[in-house]
Residue, then its C-alpha position, 0 to 999 in steps of 0.5 A: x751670190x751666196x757667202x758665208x761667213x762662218x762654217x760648221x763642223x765638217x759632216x765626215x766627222x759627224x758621220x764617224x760619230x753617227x757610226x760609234x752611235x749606231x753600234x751602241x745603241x744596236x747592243x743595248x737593244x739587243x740587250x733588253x730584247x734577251x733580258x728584259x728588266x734585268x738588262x733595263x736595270x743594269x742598264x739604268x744604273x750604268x748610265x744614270x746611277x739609278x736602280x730602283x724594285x719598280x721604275x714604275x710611279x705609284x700614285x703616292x709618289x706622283x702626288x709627291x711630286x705634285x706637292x713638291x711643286x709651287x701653285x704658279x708651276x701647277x699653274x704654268x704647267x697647266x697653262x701650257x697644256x691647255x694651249x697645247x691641247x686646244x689647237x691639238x682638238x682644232x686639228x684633230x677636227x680637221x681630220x674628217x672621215x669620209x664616205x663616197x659613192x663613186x660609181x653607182x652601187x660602189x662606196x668608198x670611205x676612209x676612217x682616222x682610227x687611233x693607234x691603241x697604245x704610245x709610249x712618249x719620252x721625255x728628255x730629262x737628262x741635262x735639262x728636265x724638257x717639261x714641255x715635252x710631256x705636254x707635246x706628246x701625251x696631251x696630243x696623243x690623248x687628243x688622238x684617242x689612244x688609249x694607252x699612254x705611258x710616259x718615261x723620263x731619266x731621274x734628274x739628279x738621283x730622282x724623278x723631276x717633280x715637275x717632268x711627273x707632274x707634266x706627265x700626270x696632268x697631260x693623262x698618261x696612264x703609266x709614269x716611269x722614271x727611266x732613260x735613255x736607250x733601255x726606256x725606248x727598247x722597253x716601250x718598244x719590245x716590252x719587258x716583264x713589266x712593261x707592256x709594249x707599245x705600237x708606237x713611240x714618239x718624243x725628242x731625245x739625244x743622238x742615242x734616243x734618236x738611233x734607237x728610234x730608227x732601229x726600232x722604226x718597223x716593230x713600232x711606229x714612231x714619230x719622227x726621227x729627231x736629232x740635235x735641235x736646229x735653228x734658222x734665223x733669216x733677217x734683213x736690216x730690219x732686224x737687229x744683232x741683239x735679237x738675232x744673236x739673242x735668238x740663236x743662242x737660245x737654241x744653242x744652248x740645247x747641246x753642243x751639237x745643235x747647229x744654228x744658223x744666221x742667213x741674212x741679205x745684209x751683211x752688216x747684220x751678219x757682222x753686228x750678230x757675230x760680235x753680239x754672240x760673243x759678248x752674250x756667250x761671255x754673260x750667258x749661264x750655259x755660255x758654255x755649251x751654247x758656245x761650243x754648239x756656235x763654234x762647231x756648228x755655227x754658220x753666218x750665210x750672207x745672201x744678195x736677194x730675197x730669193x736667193x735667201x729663200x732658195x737657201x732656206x729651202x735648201x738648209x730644211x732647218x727644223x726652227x726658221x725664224x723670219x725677221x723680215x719686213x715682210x716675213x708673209x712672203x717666206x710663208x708664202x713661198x717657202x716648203x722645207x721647215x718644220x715650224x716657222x716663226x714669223x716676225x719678231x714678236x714671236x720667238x722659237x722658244x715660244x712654240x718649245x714651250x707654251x703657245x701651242x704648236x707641237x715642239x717635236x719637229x723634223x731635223x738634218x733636213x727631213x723637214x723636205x719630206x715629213x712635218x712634225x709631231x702632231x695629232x694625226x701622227x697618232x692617227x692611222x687613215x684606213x680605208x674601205x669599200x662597199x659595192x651595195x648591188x650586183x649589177x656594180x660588183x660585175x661592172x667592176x669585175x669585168x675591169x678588174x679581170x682585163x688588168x689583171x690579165x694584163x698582169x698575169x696574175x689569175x688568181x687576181x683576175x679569177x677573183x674577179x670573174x667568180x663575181x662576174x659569172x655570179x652577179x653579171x649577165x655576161x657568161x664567163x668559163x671558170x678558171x680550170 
């Protein structure tokens, strides 16, 4: 039997958010779209203070940030990419094109081809998200794209020296310092001094996230991401330190960012909710993390292992982190996630920032339908054919012709029965 202890925000509230959201973000595009720079610039200054002649980097200013940065940070940074960008390269060679003769005379193949150009975002904002420079540039340069731009709000009145940095290093070919809303609509639809984008990817707040969505169509995109979500499943074994420790680390991502405890123990579930409120009392950014645990915050106590994995299944966290005795056996029989975590040594912050798996992962259950961002996002699998005899092309076009009279589409089967008449032996009467 499933009990849970602690409840989050009802989802009719969330919805009437999602509703205010929705219409906003409808009006800046439509903004940008009439306007271009213009509506960019008002619009830059009314949300972040900051209008500058060109929200676009030069070289100088990128090697100013680069020098405002100590070795280590040049150092970690680099680090981080690197790990990034080596199990990127491991996925992309997993990705193999093909090529096949199915019937004799008839091949069939299919090449990944990159897309030609993405714009990547970067939340900056609140908290300067460096590592997610490395998540989307490095890994679309991986991909092969060939144009990469990059934008990121100013922080504090400024571009964070260490967001340009990351753009820089990861190789994006463009670096705005730009936010928000009007930065996804100027890469998506392009300005008068912004090219367009195919596709534009990268996390984002709720305005970031619904502007990707009304955009999904004339760009491709990633993912639809929403507030960061995390899911701690932990037996006895683990200890309300670490499972509070761990949620709130995921917490403090905003106040609405749901976490979540879901334990077949009932001492731990009890043990974790003390422990959160003495951290939340000592935690610098206590505040936020502890208005996201009060409103979206939710303790699951479950009877058994399978009941706690059906439920995990169910939830379809974006981060499930597993502390178990045997935390194999969740990867074994769990589908719906966008990144596990296995055992205590590892951590969700881990993967937001340094070991080498992409941190743009699905939420509010997408994770039942749709992975993360990864290299084959930026790849488009296309397909072809070749019939390489006469004699193929008629066998084929008889079959062809009798579905599509099945269909009733004659031009279809017309098509068909002209490389019948032409290549096959049989005598087919043209279409009149």
């Amino acid at each position: 039997m499933i009990r849970i202890l602690k409840q989050g925000r009802d989802e009719s509230a969330v919805a009437a958010e999602d509703a205010r959201v929705r219409a906003v973000v409808e009006e800046i595009i439509a903004d940008v779209v009439k306007r271009g720079d213009d509506a960019v610039r008002t619009l830059s200054q009314r949300f972040d203070k900051w209008a500058p002649a060109t929200f676009r980097l030069g070289a100088a200013e990128i090697e100013r940030c680069l020098a405002a940065l100590p070795k280590r940070a040049i150092d970690d940074i680099k680090f981080a990419q690197t790990q990034i960008r080596n199990f990127a390269q491991v996925q992309r060679e997993s990705m193999r094109d093909v090529e096949t003769e199915t019937l004799p005379g008839i091949v069939l193949g299919h090449r990944h081809i990159p897309v030609n150009s993405v714009g990547c975002y970067v939340p900056g904002g609140k908290y300067p998200l460096i590592a997610s420079a490395h998540m989307s540039v490095v890994t679309a340069r991986v991909a092969g794209v060939k144009r990469v731009i990059a934008c990121a709000p100013p922080y504090q009145g400024a571009p964070h020296p260490a967001i340009v940095a990351a753009m820089h290093l990861a190789g994006a070919d463009e670096i705005y310092a730009l936010g928000g809303v009007q930065a996804i609509a100027a890469m998506a639809v392009g300005t008068q001094t912004i090219a367009p984008c195919d596709m534009v990817v990268g996390p984002g707040n709720a305005y970031v996230a619904e502007a990707k969505r009304q955009l999904f169509g004339r760009v491709g995109i990633d993912l639809l991401a929403g507030p960061t979500e995390t899911l701690i499943i932990a037996d006895e074994s683990c200890d309300g330190e670490m499972a509070a420790t761990d949620l709130l680390g995921q917490a403090e991502h905003g106040p609405n960012s749901p976490a979540i405890l879901l334990t077949n123990s009932e001492a731990l579930a009890q043990a974790t909710m003390k422990e959160v409120e003495r951290q939340l009392a000592v935690l610098s950014t206590g505040e936020v993390a502890g208005q996201a645990w009060r409103d979206f915050g939710q303790v699951i106590v479950c009877d058994t292992e399978d009941e706690m994995i059906a439920e995990a299944d169910r939830i379809a966290s974006e981060h499930v982190q597993v502390m178990t005795r045997d935390p194999d056996r969740f990867l074994a029989r769990m589908s719906n996630y966008g990144a596990l975590f296995l055992g205590p040594e590892t951590n969700v912050s881990y993967g937001d920032k340094v070991i080498g798996t992409n941190h743009t992962l699905p939420t509010r259950r997408a994770a039942r339908y749709t992975g993360g961002l990864w290299v084959g996002k930026f790849l488009k699998t296309c397909t072809y054919q070749r019939i390489k005899t006469a004699e193929a092309s008629a066998m084929i076009g008889e079959f062809c012709s009798r579905l599509c009279a099945l269909e009733g589409f004659a031009g279809h089967k017309e098509q068909a029965d002209l490389r019948v008449r032409r290549y096959g032996r049989r005598n087919v009467p043209a279409a009149e």
